[in-house]
C-alpha positions as a Python dict, from the first residue, in 0.01 Angstrom:
ca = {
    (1, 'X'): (0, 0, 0),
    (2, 'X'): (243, -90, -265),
    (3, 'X'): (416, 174, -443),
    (4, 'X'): (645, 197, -756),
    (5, 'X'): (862, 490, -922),
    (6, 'X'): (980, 539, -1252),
    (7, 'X'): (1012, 762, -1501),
    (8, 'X'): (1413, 846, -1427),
    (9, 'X'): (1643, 878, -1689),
    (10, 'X'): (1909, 1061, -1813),
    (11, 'X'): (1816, 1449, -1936),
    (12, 'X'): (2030, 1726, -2009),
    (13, 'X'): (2026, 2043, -1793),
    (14, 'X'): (1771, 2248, -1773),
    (15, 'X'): (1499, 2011, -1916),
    (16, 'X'): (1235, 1810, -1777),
    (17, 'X'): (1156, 1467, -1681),
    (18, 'X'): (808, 1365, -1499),
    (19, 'X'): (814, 1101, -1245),
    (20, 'X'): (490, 875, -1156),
    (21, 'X'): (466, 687, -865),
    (22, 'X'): (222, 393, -898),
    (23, 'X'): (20, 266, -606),
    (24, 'X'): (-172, -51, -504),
    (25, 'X'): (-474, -47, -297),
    (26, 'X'): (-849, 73, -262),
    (27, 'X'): (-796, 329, -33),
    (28, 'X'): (-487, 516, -206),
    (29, 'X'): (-692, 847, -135),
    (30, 'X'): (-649, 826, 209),
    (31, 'X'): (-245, 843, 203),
    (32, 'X'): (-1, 1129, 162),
    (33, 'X'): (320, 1086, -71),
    (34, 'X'): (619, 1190, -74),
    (35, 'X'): (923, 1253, -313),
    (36, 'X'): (1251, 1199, -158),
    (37, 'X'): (1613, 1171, -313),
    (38, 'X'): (1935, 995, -235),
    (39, 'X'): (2271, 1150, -432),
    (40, 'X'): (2580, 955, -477),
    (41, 'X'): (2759, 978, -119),
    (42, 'X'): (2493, 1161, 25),
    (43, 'X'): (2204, 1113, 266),
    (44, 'X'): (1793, 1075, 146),
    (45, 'X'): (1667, 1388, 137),
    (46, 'X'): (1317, 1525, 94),
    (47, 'X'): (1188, 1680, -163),
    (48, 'X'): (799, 1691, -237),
    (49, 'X'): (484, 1591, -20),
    (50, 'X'): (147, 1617, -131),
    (51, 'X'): (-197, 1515, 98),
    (52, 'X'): (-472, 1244, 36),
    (53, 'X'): (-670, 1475, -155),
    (54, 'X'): (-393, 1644, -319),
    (55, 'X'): (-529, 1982, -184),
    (56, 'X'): (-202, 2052, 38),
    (57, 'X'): (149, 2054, -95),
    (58, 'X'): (454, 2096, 67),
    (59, 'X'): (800, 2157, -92),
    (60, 'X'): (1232, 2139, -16),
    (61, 'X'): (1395, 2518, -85),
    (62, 'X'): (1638, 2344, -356),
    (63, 'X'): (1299, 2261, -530),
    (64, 'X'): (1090, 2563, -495),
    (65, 'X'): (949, 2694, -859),
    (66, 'X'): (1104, 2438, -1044),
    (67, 'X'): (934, 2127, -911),
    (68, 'X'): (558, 2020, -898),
    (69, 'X'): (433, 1740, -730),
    (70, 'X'): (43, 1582, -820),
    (71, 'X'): (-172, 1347, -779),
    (72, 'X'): (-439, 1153, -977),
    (73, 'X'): (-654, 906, -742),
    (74, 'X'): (-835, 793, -939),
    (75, 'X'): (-523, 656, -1124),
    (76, 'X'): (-386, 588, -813),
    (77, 'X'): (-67, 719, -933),
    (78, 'X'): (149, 1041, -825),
    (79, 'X'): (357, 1261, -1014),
    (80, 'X'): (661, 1536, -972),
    (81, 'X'): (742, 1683, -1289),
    (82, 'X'): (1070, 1864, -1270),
    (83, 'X'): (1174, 2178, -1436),
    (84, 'X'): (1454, 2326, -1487),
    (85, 'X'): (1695, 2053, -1394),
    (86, 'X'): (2069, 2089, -1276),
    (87, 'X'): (2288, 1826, -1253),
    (88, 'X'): (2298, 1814, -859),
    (89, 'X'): (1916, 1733, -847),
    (90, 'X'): (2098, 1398, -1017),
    (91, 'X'): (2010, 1138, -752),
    (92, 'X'): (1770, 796, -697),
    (93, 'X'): (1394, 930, -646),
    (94, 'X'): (1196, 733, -431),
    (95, 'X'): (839, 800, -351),
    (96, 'X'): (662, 687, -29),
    (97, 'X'): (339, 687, 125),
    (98, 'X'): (182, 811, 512),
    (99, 'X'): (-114, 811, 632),
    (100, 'X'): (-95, 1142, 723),
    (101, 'X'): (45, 1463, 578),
    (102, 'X'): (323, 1606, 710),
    (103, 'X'): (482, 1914, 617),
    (104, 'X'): (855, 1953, 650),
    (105, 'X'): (881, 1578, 661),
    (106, 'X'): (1102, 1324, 737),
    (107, 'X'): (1203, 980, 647),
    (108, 'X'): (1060, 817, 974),
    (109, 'X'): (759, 959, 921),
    (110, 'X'): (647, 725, 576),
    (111, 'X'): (617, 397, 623),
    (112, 'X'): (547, 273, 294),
    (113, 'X'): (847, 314, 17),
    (114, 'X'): (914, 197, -353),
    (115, 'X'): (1201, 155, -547),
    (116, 'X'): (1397, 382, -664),
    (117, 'X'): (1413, 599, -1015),
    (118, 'X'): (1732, 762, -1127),
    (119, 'X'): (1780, 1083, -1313),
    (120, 'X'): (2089, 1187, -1411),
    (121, 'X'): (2108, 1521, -1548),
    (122, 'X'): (2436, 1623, -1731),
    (123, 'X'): (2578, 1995, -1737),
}
C-alpha cells in the first residue's frame, strides 16, 4: 500500500486543520493507520491509530479531546482533524499503515509510511 499526507499548513493557535492520508490499493480496508509526528529536534512520536474498519481508535495523552482520527474506505483515505491547536503540536505528520491494529503503538510496528505534512501553528 501506498500512502500520502497532506493537508499541513500553517494555522494560528487554537484553530483547526484536517489532515487526509491517501492510500493505494484494493484491500485498504484490511490495514490500520496511524498518525505520527516528528518536531524540530525531537524524536517521531505517535499520535493517532485507527483499525481496518475504523471501529477501534486509539489515541497519545497530548492529543486526547482535541484530536480525531477517521477513516473513509471507501475513499480509501484517512483523516485526523485537529482541534484546538498549540504551537508545540507544530511538527511533520506522517501517516502509516499495519496490517494489524495496535494500540499504544510504535514506529516498528507500521511498515508502510508516506511523506510527511507540516503544520506549524503560531502562538
Amino acid at each position: 500500500v501506498q500512502l500520502q499526507a497532506f493537508g499541513g499548513g500553517l494555522v494560528q493557535a487554537g484553530g483547526s486543520l484536517r489532515l487526509s492520508c491517501a492510500a493505494s490499493g484494493r484491500t485498504f480496508s484490511s490495514y490500520a493507520v496511524g498518525w505520527f509526528r516528528q518536531a524540530p529536534g525531537k524524536e517521531r512520536e505517535f499520535v493517532a491509530a485507527i483499525s481496518g474498519s475504523g471501529g477501534v481508535t486509539y489515541y497519545a495523552d497530548s492529543v486526547k479531546g482535541r484530536f480525531t482520527i477517521s477513516r473513509d474506505n471507501a475513499k480509501n483515505t484517512v483523516y485526523l482533524q485537529m482541534n484546538s491547536l498549540k504551537p508545540e503540536d507544530t511538527a511533520v505528520h506522517y501517516c502509516a499503515a499495519a496490517t494489524r491494529f495496535y494500540s499504544n503503538p510504535t514506529e516498528s510496528d507500521y511498515h508502510y509510511w508516506g511523506q510527511g505534512t507540516l503544520v506549524t501553528v503560531s502562538s
